[in-house]
C-alpha positions as CSV (number, residue, x, y, z in Angstrom):
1,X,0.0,0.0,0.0
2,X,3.0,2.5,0.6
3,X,4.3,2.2,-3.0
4,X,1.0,3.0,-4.2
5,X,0.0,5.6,-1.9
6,X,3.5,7.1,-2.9
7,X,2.9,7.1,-6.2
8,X,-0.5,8.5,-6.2
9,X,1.1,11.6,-4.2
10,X,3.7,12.2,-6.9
11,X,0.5,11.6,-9.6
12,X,-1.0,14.3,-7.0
13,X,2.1,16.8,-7.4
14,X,1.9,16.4,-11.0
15,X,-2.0,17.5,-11.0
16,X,-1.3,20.6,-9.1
17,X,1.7,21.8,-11.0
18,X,-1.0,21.4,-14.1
19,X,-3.5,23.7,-12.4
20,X,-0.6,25.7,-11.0
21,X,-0.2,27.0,-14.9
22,X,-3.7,26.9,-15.7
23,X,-4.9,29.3,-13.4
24,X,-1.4,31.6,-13.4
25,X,-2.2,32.3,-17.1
26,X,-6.2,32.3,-17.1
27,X,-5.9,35.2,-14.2
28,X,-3.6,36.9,-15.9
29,X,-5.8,36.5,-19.5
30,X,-8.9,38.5,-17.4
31,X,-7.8,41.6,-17.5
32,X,-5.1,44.0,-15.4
33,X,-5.9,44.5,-12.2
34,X,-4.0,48.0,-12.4
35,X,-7.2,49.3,-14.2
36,X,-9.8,48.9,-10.8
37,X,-6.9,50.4,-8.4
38,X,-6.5,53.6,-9.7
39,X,-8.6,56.4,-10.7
40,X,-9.3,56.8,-14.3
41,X,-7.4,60.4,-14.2
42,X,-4.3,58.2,-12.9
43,X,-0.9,59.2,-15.0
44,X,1.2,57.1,-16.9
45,X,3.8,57.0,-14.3
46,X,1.0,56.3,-11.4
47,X,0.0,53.3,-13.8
48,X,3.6,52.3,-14.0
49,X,4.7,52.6,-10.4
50,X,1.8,50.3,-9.3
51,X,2.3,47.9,-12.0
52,X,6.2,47.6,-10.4
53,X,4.9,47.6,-6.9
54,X,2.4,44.5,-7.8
55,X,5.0,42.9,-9.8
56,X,3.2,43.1,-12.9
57,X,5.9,44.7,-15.4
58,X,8.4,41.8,-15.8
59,X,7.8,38.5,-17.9
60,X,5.1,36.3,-17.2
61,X,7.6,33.9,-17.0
62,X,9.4,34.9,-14.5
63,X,6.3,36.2,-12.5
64,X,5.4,32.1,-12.6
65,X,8.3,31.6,-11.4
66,X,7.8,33.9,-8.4
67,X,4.3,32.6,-7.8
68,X,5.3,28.6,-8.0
69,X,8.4,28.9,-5.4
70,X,6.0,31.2,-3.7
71,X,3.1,28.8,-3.6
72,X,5.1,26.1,-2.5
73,X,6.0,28.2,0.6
74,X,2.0,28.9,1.1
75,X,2.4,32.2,0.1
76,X,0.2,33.5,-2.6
77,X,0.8,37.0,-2.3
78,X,-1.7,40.1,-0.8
79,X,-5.0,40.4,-1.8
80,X,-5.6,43.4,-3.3
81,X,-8.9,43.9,-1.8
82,X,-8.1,43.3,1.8
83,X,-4.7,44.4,1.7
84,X,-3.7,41.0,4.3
85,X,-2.2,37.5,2.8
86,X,-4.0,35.5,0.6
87,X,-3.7,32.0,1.8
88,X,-4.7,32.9,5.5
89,X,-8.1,34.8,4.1
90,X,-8.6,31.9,2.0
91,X,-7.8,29.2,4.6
92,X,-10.2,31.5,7.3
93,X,-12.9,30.9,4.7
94,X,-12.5,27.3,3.8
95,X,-13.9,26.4,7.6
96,X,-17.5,27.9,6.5
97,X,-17.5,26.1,3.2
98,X,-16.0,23.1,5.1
99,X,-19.4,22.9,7.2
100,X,-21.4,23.9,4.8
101,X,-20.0,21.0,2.4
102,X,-20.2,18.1,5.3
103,X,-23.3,19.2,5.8
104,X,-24.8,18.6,2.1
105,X,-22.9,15.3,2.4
106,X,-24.7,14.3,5.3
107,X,-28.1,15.3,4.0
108,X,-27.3,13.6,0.5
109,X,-26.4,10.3,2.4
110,X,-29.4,10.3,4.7
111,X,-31.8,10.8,1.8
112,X,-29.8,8.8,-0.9
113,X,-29.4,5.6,1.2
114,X,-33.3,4.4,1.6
115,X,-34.2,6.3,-1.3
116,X,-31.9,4.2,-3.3
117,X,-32.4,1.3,-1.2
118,X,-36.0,1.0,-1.3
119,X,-36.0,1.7,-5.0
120,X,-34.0,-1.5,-5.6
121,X,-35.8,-3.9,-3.3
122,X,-39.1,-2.8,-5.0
123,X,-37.6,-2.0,-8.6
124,X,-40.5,-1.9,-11.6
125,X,-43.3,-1.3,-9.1
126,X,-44.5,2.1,-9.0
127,X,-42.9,2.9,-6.1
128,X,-39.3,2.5,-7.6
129,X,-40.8,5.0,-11.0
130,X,-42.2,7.7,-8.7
131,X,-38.3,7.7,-6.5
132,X,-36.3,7.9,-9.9
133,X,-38.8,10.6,-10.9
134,X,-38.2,12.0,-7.7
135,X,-34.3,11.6,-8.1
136,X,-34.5,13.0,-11.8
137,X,-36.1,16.1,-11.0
138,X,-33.8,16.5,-8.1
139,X,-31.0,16.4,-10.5
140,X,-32.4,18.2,-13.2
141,X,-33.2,21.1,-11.1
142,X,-30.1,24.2,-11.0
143,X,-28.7,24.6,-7.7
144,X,-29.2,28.2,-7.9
145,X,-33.1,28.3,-9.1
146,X,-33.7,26.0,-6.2
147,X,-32.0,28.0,-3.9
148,X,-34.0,31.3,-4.5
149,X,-37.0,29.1,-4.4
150,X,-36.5,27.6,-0.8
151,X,-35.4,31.0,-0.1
152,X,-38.4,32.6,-1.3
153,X,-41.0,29.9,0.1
154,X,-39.2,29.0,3.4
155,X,-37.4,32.3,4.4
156,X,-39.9,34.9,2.6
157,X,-43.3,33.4,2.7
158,X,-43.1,31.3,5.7
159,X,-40.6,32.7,7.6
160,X,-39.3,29.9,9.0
161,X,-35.4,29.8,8.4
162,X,-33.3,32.8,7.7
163,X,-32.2,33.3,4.1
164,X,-28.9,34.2,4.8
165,X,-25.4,33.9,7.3
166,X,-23.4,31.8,9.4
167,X,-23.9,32.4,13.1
168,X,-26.5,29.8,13.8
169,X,-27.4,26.3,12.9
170,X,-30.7,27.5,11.1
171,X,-28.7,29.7,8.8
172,X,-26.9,26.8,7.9
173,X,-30.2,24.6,6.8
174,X,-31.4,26.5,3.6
175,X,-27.5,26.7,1.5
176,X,-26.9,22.4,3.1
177,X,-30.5,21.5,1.4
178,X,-29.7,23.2,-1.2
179,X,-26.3,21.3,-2.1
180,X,-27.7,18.3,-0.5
181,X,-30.7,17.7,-2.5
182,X,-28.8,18.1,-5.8
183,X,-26.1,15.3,-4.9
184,X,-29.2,13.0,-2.9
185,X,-30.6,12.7,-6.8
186,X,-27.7,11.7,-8.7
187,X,-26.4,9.4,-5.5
188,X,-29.9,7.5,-5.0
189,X,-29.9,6.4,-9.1
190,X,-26.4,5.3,-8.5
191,X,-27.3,3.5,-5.6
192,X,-30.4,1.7,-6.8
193,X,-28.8,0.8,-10.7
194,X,-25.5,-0.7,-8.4
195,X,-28.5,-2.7,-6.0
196,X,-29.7,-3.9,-9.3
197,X,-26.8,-5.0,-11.1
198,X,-25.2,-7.1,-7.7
199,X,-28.7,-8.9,-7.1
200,X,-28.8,-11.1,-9.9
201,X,-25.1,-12.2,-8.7
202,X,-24.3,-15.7,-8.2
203,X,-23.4,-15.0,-4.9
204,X,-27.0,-13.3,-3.8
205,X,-28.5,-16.5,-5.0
206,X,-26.1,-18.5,-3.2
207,X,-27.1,-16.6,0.0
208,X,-30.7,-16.8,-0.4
209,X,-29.8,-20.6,-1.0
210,X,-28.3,-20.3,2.6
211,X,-31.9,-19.5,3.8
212,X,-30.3,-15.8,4.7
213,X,-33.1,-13.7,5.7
214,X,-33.7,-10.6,3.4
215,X,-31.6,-8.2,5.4
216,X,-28.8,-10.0,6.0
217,X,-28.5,-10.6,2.4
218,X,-28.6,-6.8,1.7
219,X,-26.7,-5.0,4.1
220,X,-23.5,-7.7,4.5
221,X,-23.3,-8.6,0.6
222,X,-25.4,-6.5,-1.8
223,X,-25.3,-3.3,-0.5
224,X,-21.2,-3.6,0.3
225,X,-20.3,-4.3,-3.1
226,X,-23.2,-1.7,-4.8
227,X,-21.5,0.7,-2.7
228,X,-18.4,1.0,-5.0
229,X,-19.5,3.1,-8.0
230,X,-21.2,5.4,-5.6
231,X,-18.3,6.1,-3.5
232,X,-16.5,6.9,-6.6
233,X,-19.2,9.4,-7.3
234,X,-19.2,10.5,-3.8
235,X,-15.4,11.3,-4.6
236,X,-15.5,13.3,-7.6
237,X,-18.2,15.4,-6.1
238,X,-16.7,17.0,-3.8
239,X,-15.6,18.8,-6.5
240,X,-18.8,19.3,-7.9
241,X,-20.0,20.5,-4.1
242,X,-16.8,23.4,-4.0
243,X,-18.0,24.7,-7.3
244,X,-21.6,24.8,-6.2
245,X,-20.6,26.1,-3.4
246,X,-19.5,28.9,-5.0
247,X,-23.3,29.7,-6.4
248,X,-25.0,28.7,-3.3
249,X,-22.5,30.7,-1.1
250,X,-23.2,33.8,-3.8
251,X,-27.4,32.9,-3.7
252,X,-27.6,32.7,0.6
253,X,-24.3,35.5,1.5
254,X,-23.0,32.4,3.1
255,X,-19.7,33.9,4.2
256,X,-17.6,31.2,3.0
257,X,-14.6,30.6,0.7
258,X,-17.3,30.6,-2.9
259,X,-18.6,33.6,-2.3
260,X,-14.9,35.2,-1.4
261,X,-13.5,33.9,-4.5
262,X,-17.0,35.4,-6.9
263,X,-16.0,38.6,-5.1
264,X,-12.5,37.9,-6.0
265,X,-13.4,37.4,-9.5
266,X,-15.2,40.5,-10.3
267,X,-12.4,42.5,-8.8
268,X,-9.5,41.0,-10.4
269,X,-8.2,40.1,-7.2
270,X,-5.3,37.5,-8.6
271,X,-4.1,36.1,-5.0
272,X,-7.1,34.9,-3.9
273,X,-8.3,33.5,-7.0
274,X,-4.8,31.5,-7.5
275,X,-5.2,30.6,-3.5
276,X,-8.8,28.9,-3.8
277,X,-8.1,27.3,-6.8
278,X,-5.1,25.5,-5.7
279,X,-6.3,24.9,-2.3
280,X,-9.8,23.4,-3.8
281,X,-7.0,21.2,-6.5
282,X,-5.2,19.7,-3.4
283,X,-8.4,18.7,-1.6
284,X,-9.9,17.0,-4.4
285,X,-6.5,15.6,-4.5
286,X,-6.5,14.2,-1.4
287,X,-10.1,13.1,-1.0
288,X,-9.8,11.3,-4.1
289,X,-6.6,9.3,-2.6
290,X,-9.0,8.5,0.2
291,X,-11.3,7.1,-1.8
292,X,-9.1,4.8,-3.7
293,X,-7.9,3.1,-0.5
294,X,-11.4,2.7,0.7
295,X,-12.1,1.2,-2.5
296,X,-9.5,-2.0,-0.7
297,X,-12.2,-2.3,2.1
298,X,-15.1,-3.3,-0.6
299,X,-13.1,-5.3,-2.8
300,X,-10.2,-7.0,-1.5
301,X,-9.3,-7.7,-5.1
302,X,-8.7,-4.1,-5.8
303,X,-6.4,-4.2,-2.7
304,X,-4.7,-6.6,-4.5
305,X,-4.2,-4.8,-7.4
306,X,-2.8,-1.6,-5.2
307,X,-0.5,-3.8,-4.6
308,X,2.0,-5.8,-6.9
């Protein structure tokens, strides 16, 4: 397991060298920063003077250079905006998306599981068409649209939950359901097509064989090995939760890394924007390294494998 592990960390390194680049030139593509700072009656040599301060005059090569050795140190520089480091604002940040992402998990998971489960167990009945319905429209539906719609039913009309912030558990119900409901839909399909597949196994017949009573079929042997395309799934979307984060953060004011970064965005704001992405790069990074060596506790043959 330690050769492997090793080499997926190198695999890692490579990945966030690659996004490293991307990112160094797409910021630098949107526009000059320079522009928003100063008035537009600023001279020539005010232009100039900032652009030296900010380091934006020499070569983009060599301002790579600067940011990679940089980067490596965890320094990405001053925001512009705030006028304090980059990396700390961005880390500061990352603890309110951090809840706010575990929280969607745990609300996807709670409503995927049964859903998914009990979709299987009764699959072609009606009750199996109405949960995929369920699921599809779940999916089909933008995160943002249902996000002003929960907060226009639940905050506005009902008044229920607040619509916006972070300093209580309520605030934190509308922007989770939001992110949950979305990842519930596709995780619940996954779930019920993997239930599906492993039931007509040899091995489910052998254990009904056994005289195994329905549950201990499902939860030891089906429901184990239907788990592994969905943790997959559940691995390349916490990707897919940090970037929805970003338009649920933006929809609620949730006061978390997403909507830092959309702020960062409009005003050019380079260190932050290089910060998040690289930090968001190294998580998805590391989760999805988890998630390969979980894949050894469902199928000891993929241990194996990880192993030479």
């Amino acid at each position: 397991m330690v050769p492997y592990v090793a080499r997926r960390l190198v695999q890692g390194i490579v990945v966030l060298f690659g996004v490293s680049v991307i990112v160094f030139v797409l910021s630098h593509l949107s526009g000059d920063p320079v522009e928003l700072l100063l008035p537009d009656v600023a001279t020539a040599a005010q232009v100039a003077a900032l652009r030296e301060q900010l380091g934006l005059d020499r070569p983009l090569i060599v301002q790579f250079g600067i940011f990679l050795l940089r980067a490596v140190q965890g320094d990405f520089g001053d925001s512009i905006r705030f006028n304090s480091p980059a990396f700390p604002l961005v880390l500061s940040r990352l603890r309110a998306t951090g809840i706010l992402t575990v929280a969607a998990l745990t609300i996807a998971i709670v409503i995927a599981l049964p859903m998914g489960v009990v979709a299987a167990l009764r699959r072609g009945s009606f009750i199996d068409q109405a949960l995929m319905s369920l699921s599809l429209l779940g999916y089909a539906v933008p995160t943002f649209y249902l996000g002003i719609m929960l907060i226009l039913l639940v905050s506005v009309k009902l008044r229920l939950l607040p619509p916006s912030g972070f300093s209580t558990p309520q605030q934190l119900i509308l922007p989770a359901l939001t992110l949950g409901l979305y990842q519930a839909a596709l995780l619940a399909r996954l779930l019920r097509r993997g239930l599906v597949d492993v039931y007509v196994s040899n091995y489910i017949r052998t254990a009904r064989a056994k005289g195994l009573r329905e549950r201990s079929v499902l939860l030891p042997h089906a429901l184990k090995n239907a788990l592994i395309p969905v943790v997959t799934i559940f691995g390349l979307q916490v990707g897919s939760l940090l970037s929805g984060a970003v338009i649920t953060e933006t929809v609620f004011s949730y006061p978390g890394v997403g909507l830092l970064l959309v702020q960062a965005i409009y005003q050019r704001d380079f260190a932050i924007v290089q910060a998040f992405v690289i930090v968001s790069a190294a998580i998805i990074v590391l989760v999805n390294l988890l998630i390969d060596m979980l894949y050894g506790y469902l199928d000891p043959r993929i241990r194996v494998y990880a192993n030479p």
